[in-house]
C-alpha positions in Angstrom: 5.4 13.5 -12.1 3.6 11.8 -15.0 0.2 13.1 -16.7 -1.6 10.3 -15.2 0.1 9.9 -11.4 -2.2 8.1 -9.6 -2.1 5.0 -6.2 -3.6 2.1 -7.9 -6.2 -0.6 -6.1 -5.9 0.0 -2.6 -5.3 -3.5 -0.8 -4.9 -4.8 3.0 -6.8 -6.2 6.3 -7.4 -5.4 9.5 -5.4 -7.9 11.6 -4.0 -9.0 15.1 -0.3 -8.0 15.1 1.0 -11.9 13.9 -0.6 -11.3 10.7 1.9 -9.3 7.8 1.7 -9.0 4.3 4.2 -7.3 3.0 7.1 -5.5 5.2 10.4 -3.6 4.9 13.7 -5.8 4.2 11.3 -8.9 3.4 11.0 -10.6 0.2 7.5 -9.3 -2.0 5.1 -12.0 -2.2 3.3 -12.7 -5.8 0.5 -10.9 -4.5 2.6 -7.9 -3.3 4.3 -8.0 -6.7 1.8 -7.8 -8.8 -0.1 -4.8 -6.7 3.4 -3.2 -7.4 3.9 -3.8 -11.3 0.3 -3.8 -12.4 -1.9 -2.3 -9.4 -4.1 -5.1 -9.5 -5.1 -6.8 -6.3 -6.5 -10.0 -6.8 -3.6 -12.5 -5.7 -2.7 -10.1 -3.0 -6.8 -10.2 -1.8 -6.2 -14.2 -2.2 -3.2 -14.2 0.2 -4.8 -11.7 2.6 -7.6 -14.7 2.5 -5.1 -17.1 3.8 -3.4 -15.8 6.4 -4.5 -16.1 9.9 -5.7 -13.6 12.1 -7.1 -11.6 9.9 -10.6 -9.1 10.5 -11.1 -7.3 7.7 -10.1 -7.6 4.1 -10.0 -4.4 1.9 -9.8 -4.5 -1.8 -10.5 -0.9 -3.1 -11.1 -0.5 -7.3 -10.3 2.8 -8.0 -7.2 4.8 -8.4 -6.5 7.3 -6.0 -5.8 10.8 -8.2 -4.2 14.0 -7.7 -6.6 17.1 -8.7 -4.8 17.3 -12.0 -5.0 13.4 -12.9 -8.6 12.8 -15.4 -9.1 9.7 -16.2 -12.4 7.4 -15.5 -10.2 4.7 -13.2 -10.0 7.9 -10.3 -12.9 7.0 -7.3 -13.2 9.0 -4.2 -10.3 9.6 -1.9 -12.3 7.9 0.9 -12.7 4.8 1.5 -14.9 3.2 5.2 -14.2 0.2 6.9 -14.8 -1.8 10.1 -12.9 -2.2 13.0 -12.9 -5.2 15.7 -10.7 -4.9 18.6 -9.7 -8.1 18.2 -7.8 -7.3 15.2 -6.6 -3.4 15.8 -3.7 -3.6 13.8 -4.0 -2.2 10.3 -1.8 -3.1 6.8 -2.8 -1.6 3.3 -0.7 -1.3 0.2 -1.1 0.6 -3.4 0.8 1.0 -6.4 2.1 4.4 -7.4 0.9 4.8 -10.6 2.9 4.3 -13.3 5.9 2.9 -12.0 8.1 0.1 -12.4 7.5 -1.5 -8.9 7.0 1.0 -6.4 4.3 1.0 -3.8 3.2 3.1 -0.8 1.5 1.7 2.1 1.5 1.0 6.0 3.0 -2.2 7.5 1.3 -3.5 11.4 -0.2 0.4 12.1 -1.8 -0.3 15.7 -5.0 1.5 15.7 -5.4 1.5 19.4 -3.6 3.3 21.9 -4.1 2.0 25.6 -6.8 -0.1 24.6 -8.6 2.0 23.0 -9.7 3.4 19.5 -7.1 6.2 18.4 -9.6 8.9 16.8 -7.0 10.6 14.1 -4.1 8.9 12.7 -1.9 10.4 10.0 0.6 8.3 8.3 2.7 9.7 5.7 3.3 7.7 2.6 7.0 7.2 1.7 7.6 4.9 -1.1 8.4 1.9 -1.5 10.6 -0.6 -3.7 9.2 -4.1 -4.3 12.9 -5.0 -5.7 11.3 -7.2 -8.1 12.3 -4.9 -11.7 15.4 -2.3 -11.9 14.0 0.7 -13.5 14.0 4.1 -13.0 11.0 5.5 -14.8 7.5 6.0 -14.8 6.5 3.5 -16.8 5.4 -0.6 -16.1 7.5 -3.0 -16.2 11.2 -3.2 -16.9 14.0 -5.5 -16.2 13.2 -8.2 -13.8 15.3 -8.8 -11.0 16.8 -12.0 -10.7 16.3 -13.0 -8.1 14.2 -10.4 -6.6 15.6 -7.7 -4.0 13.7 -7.6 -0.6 11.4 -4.9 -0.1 12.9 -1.2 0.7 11.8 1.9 1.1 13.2 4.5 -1.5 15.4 7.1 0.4 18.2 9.6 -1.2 20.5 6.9 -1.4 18.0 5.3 -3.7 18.6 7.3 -6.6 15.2 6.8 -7.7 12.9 9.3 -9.6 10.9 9.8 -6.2 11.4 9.9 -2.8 12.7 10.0 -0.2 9.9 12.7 0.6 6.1 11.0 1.5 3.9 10.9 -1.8 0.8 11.4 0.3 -0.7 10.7 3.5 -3.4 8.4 4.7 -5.8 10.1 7.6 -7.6 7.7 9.3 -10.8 9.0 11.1 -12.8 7.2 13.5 -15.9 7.9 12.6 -18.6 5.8 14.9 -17.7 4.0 17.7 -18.4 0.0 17.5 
């Protein structure tokens, strides 16, 4: 891993479960892409805006560091937010930092279980592959793909730097009830 391995700008919504912004085997949108190339958040906080259904928004600033990572971008590893239960599905998305175009995140996580709030989820954070540059290093940018491969997620097959293994793991806590 690099020097300066970080997740980039944390983006998603809360949402009912017809809302998506990104998902497996689906093209990236521009606002996906560039959360994947640059980590920056601000098309993909635009199209969150759009979309129907949606509760929510999160657009989170900071990197999110390992211990060893110093640099003045890292914020805390925590980040609040509200819940309605008209929108209990949850989507978020970060770029790992520095990479070509790989991202981790959740896709349409259901944060109710028999109608009701889950306390503790855990999701583990595989990566992912925007399919929009071919690179294989830890660096920005690279080739563009022309045109772009859908969204995967980076497995042994993948022959990538990382993966298949998760990167991290989100912990969602419920911490008040509404």
């Amino acid at each position: 891993m690099p020097a300066d391995a970080h997740f980039s700008f944390l983006a998603g919504a809360t949402h009912k479960g017809a809302a998506s912004l990104w998902a497996i085997g689906e093209p990236a949108t521009p606002g996906v892409t560039e959360m994947a190339e640059t980590g920056k958040t601000d098309i993909l906080v635009n199209e969150i805006g759009a979309l129907e259904g949606v509760g929510t928004t999160l657009d989170w600033p900071w990197w999110f560091c390992a211990e060893t990572t110093r640099s003045s971008k890292c914020g805390e590893l925590t980040v609040e937010f509200d819940v309605d239960p008209d929108f209990p599905y949850l989507t978020l998305a970060a770029m790992i930092g520095p990479s070509p175009d790989w991202f981790v995140g959740v896709d349409s996580l259901l944060l109710q279980e028999d109608g009701q709030w889950r306390r503790i989820i855990e999701w583990a954070l595989f990566p992912n592959d925007a399919g929009t540059r071919t690179s294989n290093r830890f660096a920005l940018f690279g080739p563009q793909n022309d045109p772009p491969d859908p969204i995967t997620q980076i497995t042994a097959d993948s022959e990538q730097l990382i993966g298949p293994q998760p990167l991290g793991t989100y912990r969602l806590e419920l911490i008040d009830l509404p």
